[in-house]
C-alpha positions in Angstrom: 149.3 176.6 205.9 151.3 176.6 208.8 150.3 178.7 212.2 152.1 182.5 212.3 154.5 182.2 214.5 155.3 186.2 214.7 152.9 186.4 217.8 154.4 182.9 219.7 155.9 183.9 223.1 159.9 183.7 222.9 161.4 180.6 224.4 161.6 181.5 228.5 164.9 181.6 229.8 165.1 180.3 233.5 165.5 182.4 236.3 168.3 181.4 238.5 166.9 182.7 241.7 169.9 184.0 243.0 170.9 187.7 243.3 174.2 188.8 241.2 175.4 190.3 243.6 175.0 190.2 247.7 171.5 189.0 248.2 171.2 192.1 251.3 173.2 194.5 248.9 171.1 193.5 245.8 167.5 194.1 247.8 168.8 197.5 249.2 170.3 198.7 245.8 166.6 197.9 244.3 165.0 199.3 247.1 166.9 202.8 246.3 166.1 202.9 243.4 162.4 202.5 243.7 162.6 204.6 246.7 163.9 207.5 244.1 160.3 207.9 243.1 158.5 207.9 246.2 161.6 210.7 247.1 160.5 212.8 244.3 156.6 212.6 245.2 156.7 212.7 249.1 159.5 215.3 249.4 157.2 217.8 247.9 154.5 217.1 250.4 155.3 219.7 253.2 156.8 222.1 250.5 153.6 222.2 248.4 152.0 225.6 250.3 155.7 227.2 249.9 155.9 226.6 246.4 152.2 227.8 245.8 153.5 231.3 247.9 156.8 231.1 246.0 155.6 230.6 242.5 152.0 232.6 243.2 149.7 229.8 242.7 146.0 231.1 243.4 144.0 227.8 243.5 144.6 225.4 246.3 144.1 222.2 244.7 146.4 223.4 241.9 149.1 222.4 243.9 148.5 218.8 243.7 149.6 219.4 240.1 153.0 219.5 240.8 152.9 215.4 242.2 149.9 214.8 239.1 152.4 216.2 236.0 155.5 214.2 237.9 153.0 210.8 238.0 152.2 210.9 234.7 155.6 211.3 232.9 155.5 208.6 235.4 153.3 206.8 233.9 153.7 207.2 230.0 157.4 206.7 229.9 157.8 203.2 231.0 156.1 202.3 227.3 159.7 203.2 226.1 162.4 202.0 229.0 160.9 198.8 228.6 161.9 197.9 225.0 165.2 199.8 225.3 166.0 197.9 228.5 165.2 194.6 226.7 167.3 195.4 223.7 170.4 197.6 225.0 170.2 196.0 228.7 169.4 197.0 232.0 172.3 198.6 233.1 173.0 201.5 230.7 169.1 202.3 230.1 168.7 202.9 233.8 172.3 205.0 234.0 171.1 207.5 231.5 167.7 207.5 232.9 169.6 208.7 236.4 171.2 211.3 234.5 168.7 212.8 232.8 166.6 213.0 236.4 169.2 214.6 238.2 168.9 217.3 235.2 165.5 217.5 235.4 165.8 218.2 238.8 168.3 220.4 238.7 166.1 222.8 236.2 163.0 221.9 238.7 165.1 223.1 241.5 165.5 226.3 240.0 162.4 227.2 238.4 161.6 231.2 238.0 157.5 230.2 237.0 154.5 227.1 238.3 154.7 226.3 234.4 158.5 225.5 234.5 158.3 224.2 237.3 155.3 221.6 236.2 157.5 220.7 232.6 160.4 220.2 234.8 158.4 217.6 236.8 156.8 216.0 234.1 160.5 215.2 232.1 161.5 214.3 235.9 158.7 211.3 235.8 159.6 210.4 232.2 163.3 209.8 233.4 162.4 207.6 236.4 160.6 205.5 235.4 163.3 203.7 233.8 163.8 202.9 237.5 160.1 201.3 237.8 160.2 199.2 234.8 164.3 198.5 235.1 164.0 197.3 238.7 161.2 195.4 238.2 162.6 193.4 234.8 166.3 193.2 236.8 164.8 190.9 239.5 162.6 188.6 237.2 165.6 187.9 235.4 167.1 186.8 238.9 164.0 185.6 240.7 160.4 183.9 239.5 157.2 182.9 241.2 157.3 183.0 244.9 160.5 183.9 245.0 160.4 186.5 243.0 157.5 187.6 245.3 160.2 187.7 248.2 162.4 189.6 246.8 160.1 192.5 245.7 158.8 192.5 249.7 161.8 193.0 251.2 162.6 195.4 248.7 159.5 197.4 249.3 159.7 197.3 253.0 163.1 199.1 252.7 161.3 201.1 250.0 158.9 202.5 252.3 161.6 204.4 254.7 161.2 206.5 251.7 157.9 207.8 252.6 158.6 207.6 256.3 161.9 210.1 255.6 161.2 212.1 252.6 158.3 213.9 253.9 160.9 214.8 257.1 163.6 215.3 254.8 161.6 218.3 253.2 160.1 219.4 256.0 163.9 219.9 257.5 165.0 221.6 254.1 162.3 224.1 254.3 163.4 224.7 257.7 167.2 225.5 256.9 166.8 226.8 253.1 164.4 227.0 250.3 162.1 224.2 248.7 164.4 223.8 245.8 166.9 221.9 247.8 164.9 219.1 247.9 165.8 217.9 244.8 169.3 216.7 245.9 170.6 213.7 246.7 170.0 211.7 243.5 174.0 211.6 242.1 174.8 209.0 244.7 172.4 206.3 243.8 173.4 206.7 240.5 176.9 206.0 241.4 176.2 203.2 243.3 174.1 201.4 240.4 176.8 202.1 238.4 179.8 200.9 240.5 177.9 197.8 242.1 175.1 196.6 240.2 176.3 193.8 236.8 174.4 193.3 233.5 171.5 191.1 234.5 170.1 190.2 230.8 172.1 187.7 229.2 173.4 189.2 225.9 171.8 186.1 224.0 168.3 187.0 225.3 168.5 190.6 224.2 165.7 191.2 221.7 165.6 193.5 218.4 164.4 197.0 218.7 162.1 197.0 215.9 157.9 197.9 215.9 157.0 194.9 215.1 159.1 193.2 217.9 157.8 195.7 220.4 153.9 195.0 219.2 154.6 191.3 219.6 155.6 192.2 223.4 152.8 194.3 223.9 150.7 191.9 222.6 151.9 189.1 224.4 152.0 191.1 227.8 147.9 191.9 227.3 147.0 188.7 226.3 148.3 186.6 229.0 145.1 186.2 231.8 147.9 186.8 234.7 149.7 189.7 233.0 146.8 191.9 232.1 144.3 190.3 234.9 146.7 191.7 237.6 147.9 194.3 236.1 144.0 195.7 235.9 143.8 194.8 239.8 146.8 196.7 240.3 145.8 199.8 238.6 142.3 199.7 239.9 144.1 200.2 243.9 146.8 203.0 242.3 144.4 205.4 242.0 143.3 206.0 245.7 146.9 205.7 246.9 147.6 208.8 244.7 144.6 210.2 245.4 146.1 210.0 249.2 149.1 211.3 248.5 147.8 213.8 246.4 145.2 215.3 248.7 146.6 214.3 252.3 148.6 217.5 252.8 144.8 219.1 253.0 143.3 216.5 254.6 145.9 216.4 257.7 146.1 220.5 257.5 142.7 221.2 257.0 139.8 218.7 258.0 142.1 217.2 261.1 144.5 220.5 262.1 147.0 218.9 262.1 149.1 219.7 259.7 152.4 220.3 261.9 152.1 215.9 262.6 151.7 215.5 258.6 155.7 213.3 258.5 154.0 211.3 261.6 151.0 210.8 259.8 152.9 209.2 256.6 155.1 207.7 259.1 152.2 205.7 259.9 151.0 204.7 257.0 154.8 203.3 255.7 155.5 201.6 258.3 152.5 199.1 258.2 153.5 199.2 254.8 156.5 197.8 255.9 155.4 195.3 258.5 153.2 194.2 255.9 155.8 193.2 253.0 158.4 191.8 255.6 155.6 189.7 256.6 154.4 188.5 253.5 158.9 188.0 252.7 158.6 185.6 255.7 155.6 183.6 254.9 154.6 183.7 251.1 156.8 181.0 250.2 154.9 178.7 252.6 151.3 180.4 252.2 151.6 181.2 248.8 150.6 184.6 246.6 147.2 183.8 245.8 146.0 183.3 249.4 147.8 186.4 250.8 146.7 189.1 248.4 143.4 187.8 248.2 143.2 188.1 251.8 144.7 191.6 252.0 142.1 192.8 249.2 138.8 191.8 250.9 140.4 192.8 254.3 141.0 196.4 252.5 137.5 196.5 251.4 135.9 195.6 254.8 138.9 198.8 256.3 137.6 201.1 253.4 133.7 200.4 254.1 134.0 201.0 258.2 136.0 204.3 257.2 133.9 205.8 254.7 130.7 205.2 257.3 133.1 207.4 260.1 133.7 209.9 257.2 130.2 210.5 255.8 128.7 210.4 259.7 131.3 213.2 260.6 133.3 211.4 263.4 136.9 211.4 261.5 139.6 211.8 264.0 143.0 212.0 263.4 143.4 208.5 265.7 140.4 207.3 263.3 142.1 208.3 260.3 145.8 207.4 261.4 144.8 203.7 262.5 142.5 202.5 259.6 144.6 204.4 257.5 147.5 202.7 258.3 145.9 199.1 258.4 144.6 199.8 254.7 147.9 200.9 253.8 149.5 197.6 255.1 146.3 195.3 252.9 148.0 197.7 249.7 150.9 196.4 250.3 150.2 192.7 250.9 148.3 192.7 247.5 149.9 194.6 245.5 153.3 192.9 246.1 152.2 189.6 245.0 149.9 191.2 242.2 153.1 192.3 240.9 154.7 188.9 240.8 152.0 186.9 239.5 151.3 189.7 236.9 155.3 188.9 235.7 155.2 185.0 236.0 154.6 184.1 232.1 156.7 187.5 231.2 160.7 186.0 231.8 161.4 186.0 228.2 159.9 189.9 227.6 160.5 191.0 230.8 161.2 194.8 230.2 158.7 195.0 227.7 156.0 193.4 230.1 157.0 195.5 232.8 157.0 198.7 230.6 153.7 197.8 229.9 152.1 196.8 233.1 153.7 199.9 234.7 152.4 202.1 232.3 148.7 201.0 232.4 148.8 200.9 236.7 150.9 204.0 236.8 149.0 206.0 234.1 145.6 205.2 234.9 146.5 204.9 238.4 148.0 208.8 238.5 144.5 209.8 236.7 142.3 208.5 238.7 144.3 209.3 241.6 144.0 213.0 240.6 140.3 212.7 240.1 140.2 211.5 243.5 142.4 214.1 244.7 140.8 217.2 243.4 137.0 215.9 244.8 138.7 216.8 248.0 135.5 218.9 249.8 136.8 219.8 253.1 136.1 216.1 254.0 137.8 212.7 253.9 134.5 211.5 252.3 136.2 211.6 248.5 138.9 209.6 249.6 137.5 207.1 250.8 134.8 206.5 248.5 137.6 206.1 246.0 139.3 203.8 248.1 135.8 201.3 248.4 134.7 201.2 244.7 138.9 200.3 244.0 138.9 197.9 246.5 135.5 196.3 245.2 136.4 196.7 241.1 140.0 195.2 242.1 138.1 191.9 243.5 135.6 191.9 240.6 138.9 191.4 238.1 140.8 189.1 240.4 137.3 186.8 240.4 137.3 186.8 236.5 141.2 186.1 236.4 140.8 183.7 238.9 137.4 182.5 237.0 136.0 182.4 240.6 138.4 180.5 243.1 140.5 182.8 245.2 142.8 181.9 248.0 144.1 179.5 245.8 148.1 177.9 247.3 149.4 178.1 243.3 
């Protein structure tokens, strides 16, 4: 009998490694629209005690549920851009998903009750993710490898002015007008995607929308030791950067007093976030992925171990907690950059799909644990950082077993 051939991996076009557009134009436009995400999250930071006043939420840490509901629409949605993005194309999947986000936000912005509110943000995550798993497939069908890793570095160092100006961007609305304004500003990315950016799937390589087409994908995208290896590594560090983002309005307000330096605080923390992916843009063609990340995930093990023993001994400063902060922040970024490109090498030929799927399980998971994390918050940066150690720790533990025991590998 001959072998089933329903589960073999489609034939794997070649990427051209070249941008369709202006290289500079092409990594800003991608950068945009990844940044609309971290807009949505960290906008709400400073506005998160105004909304709880304006919408009469009792419980402090309820707040937080207006970033959770928004991460896990997140999350789940990007099982369904992925397979529409493969089959109708990139373009028009991620034009409608714009649309329906400025809607979203629109009804978010004008909410009357916390429960509205919470829907509104929930349908806002479902509709960008397209941008997560759109981006991501867009530049694997123009980049691969190390390459591939370049691009998505550059792009996230412009990515992270987001959280550098979106905390300051809401603290200036709330200063001039009411929380709801926030959510403005989205139409003209939307109009620039849609005037600048080309098809990048060839119409040959689109794929059937069909169950059985989509299973094969999903198969194929958790079966492959790189895909699902990293992917696991990737989620496994997700859920202490929400849990930051989540609980670090009340850790800067409350357990530092500080809470007026909370946009200098994140400014901190992005820009070594920065540094650290226009590094790794300059040098991980020559060093390689493998040697960088691994590097960057013991190094933000060692960071999260010397913080957690200033935390549990009562000596957390807000110098303490801005500088180790910052330099765990930056080992995130080195790792996770290149996790994301190895975890897409094998995945050219399903690469919506594959994306759809990795995002989902590092966003998803990520976003619960990340609200685990955020609600332990005790007064203390203890919770944080214990989160941030046993990630670290269970992250090396799968990059061992997909590695089968040799990091720092050059390929």
């Amino acid at each position: 009998m001959p072998p089933d051939q329903s589960l073999a991996a489609p034939p794997m076009p070649a990427a051209p490694d070249t941008a369709p557009l202006g290289f500079a134009e092409f990594v800003a436009l991608v950068a945009a629209l990844m940044a609309l995400t971290a807009l949505g999250i960290d906008a709400m930071l400073p506005a998160l005690p105004a909304i709880a006043a304006s919408l009469h939420v009792a419980t402090e840490n309820d707040r937080q549920l207006v970033i959770s509901a928004f991460l896990v629409g997140f999350g789940v949605a990007q099982l369904v851009h992925g397979p529409l993005a493969d089959r109708y194309g990139r373009k028009p999947v991620l034009a409608l998903a714009l649309l329906a986000y400025v809607l979203a936000n629109a009804i978010a912005a004008y909410s009357g009750s916390f429960a509205l509110l919470l829907v509104a943000r929930f349908v806002g995550g479902t509709a960008i993710a397209a941008s997560r798993v759109v981006t991501v497939a867009l530049v694997r069908d123009c980049f691969s490898g190390r390459a591939m890793a370049q691009v998505m570095s550059l792009a996230f160092m412009a990515f992270m002015a987001a959280p550098i100006l979106a905390p300051g961007f809401g603290q200036a609305v709330l200063l001039v007008a009411s929380w709801r304004w926030i959510f403005g500003g989205i139409a003209l990315v939307l109009l620039w995607f849609v005037w600048r950016m080309p098809e990048t799937l060839d119409p040959a390589d689109r794929l059937p929308l069909s169950p059985a087409r989509i299973a094969r994908g999903w198969w194929l995208a958790l079966t492959d030791r790189w895909s699902l290896g990293y992917t696991l590594a990737t989620t496994a560090l997700m859920g202490p950067l929400y849990g930051f983002i989540n609980s670090v309005q009340q850790i800067v307000s409350e357990v530092l007093g500080a809470g007026h330096l909370l946009v200098f605080v994140f400014a901190g923390s992005a820009l070594t976030m920065a540094a650290a992916n226009l590094m790794n843009a300059r040098i991980v063609m020559a060093v390689g992925m493998r040697r960088i990340s691994h590097t960057a995930l013991v190094t933000l093990i060692g960071v999260s171990a010397v913080h957690l023993a200033i935390a549990v001994s009562g000596h957390e400063s807000l110098l303490s907690f801005v500088i180790l902060q910052s330099i765990a922040m930056g080992c995130f970024g080195l790792a996770t950059a290149n996790f994301g490109a190895m975890a897409m090498e094998n995945m050219g030929a399903i690469a919506g799909t594959a994306s759809s799927v990795q995002g989902f399980l590092s966003v998803t998971a990520g976003a619960v644990l990340g609200a685990i994390i955020g609600r332990a918050f005790n007064g203390t940066t203890v919770p944080l950082y214990v989160g941030f150690l046993a990630a670290g720790l269970v992250a090396l533990a799968i990059v061992l077993v997909v590695e089968r025991g040799r990091l720092f590998r050059t390929s």
